[in-house]
N, C-alpha and C positions, 0 to 999 in steps of 0.2 A: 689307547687304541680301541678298546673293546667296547667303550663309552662312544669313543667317537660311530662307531660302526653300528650299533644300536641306533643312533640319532638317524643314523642313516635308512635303517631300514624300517623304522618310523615314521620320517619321511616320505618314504615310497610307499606306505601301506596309506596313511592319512590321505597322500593325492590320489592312491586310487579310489577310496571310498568317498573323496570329494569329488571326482568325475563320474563316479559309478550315479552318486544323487541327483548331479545337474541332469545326468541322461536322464534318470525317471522325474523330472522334476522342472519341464523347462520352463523357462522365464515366458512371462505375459505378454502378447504381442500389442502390445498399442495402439499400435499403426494400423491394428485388422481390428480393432472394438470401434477407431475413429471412422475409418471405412464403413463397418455396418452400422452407425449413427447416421451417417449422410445416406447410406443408399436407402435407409429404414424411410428419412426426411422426403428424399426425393427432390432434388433440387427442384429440376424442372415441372412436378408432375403431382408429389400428392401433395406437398407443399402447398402449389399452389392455390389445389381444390380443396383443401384443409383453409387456404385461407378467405377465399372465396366463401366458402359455406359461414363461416366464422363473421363474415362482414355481412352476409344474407341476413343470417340471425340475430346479429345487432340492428343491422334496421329494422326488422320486424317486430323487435322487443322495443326499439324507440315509438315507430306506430303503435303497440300496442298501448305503452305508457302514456303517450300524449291521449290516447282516447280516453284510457281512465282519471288523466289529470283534468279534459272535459267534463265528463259525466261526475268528476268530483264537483267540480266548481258548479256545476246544474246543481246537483245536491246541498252545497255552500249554500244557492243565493235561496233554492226551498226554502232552508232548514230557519235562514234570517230571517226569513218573510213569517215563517209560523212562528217564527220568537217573536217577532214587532207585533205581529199578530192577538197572538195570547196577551203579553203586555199590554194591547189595547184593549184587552179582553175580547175577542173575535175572531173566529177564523174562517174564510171565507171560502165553504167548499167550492163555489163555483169556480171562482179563480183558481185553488189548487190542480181540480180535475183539467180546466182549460189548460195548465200550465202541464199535463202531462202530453195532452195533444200539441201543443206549440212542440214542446220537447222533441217529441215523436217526429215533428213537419222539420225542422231543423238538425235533423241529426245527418242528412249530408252537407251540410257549409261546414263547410272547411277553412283552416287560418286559426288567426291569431281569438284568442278566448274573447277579447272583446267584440270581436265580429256574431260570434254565436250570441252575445249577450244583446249586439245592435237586432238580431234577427228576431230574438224571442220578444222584443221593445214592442218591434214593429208588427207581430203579427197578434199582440194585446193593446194594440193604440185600439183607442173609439172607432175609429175609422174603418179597422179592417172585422174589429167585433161588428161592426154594424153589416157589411157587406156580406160578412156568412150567415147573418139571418137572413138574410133579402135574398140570399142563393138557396137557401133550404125553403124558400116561397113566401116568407113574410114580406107584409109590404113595409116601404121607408117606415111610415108611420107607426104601426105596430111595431117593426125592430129597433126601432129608438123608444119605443115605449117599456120596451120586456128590457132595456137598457137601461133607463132610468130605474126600472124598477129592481132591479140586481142593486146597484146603488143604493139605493132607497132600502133594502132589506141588511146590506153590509151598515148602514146607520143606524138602523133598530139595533144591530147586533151588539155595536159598539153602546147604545145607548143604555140597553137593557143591562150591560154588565156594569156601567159604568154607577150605573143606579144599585145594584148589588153589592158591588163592593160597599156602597157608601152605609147601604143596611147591613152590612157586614153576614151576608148572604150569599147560597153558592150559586153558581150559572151554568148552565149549559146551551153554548151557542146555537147548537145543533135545535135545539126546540125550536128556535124564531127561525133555523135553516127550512125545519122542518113545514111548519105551518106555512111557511110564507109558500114553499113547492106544492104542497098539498091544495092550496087556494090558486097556486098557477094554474097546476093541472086539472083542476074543475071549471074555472074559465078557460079555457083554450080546446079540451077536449084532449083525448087519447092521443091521435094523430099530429094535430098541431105540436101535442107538449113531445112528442117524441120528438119530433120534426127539432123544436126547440134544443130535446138536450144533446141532438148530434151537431146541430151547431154549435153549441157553446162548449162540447168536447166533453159531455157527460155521461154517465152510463147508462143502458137502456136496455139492461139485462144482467144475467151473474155469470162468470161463468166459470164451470168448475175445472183447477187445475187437479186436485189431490182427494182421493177418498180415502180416509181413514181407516184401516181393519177395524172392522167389531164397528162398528160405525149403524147409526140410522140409515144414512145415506147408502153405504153397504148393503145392508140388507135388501132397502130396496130398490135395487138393481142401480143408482147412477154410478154415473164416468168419468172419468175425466173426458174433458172437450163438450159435455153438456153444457145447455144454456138454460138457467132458470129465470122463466118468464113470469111464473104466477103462481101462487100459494096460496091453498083454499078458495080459491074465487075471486082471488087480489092481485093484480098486475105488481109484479115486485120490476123494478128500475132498476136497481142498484141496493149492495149488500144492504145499505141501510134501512130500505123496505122489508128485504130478509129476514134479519135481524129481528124485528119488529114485529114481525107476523109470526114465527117463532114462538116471541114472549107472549102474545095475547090469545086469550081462548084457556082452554083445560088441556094446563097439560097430558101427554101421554094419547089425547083424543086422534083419531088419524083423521089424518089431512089429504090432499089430494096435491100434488105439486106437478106444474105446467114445465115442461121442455121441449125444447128443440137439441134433437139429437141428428146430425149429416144431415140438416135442414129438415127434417121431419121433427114435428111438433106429435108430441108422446105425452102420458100423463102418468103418473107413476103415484104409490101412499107410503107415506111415513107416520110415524106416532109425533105428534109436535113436541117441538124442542131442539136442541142442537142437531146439524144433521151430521155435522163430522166430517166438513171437507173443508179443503182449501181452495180459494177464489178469487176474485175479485171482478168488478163492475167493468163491465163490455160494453162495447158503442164504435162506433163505422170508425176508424182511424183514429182509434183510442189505444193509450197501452192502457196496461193494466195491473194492477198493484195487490200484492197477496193477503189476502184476511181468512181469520177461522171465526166462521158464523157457528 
């Protein structure tokens, strides 16, 4: 009996200290965490502008992709053209620079990759090189003649290397690039030859994106957004006139260097030698590509 009676009040002490817990302790409501998932979601409302913005953002990231799969493939056929190029021992500045202008003309057609490649075909066929000379005021005959004669300087280039190689001697293209521009530009004059390199999409000044701290260029005074027209008393076209005027003379000597700055032509001195910025060769509807002279 006294066993039994025990179990009993046992029992009752166990269930009370089992309801006592449940009160402090109640169970997880389900049904109200599923609730604030869906109202968090919003069925009708942020959901949908969640998923709106989410489909915005993927087209815009496809636009952006296909542009850079463009501008890859521009880069692709570049980079084959300077391998065949070299291989033939030659590289043919004038073509590259025009091919930055074509690039530049071409960068609204739109479609399919071979259409941009139909465009760039056609605005380097004979035909349409020949009609933006005759637009920048040469006559037929003269722009078939500075036509043949592009031609005729890409065969010395090839020829000179070709012959190199065979004496097992080094080459640089750029000398026969260079002499052959250099003997343009004394026939033709100043005006003509300029007139020349804005049609064939070449450079017809520097111009500066980057000035180096501690820099030549630094000290004396240039900017970014100057145009370097002329050093020491030498019409510079493009970095590789730069370049070049730079090396010759005594170093350290000061120079006199020609700009246009917000269209105002300015003259500023440096000590010759690096000037310590970053650039590249400027011309009327040209891009432009980054070099440290």
């Amino acid at each position: 009996m006294l066993k039994a009676a025990l179990f009993i009040v046992l029992g009752v002490v166990a269930g009370a200290g089992l309801a006592t817990l449940l009160d402090r302790e109640p169970m997880p409501d389900f049904g109200a965490g599923a609730t604030a998932i869906n109202a968090n979601l919003g069925p009708d409302g942020d959901l949908r502008r969640r998923l709106a913005a989410l489909e915005a953002a993927l087209a815009e990231e496809t636009s952006r992709r296909e542009g850079l799969e463009a501008g890859l493939a521009q880069l692709e056929e570049q980079l084959g053209g300077l391998a065949s190029q070299e291989t033939a021992g030659a590289t043919s500045i004038t073509n590259l620079n025009e091919d930055i202008v074509i690039n530049s003309a071409v960068e609204g057609v739109t479609g399919p990759r071979g259409t941009r490649f139909a465009a760039i075909r056609e605005m380097r066929s004979p035909e349409n090189r020949l009609n933006r000379l005759i637009e920048a005021g040469f006559s037929p005959e003269q722009a078939q003649s500075l036509i043949d004669r592009e031609a005729q300087m890409r065969m010395d280039m090839m020829n000179a290397s070709y012959e190199a190689r065979r004496q097992g001697e080094s080459f640089n293209p750029m000398d026969v690039q260079r002499e052959s521009q250099a003997d343009l530009r004394a026939e033709l004059g100043t005006d003509a030859y300029e007139r020349y390199l804005e049609a064939t999409g070449q450079p017809t000044s520097v111009n500066v994106f980057e000035v180096i701290d501690n820099s030549a260029g630094q000290a004396a005074g240039l900017q970014p957004g100057d145009e370097i027209v002329g050093y020491n008393g030498a019409r510079v076209y493009s970095l590789r006139d730069l370049q070049a005027l730079t090396i010759d003379g005594e170093p350290g000597e000061s120079v006199a260097v020609d700009i246009v700055r917000d269209g105002q032509p300015m003259q500023i001195y440096m000590p010759r030698g690096p000037l310590g910025i970053t650039g590249g060769g400027r011309g009327r509807g040209t891009a432009t590509a980054v070099y440290v002279p």
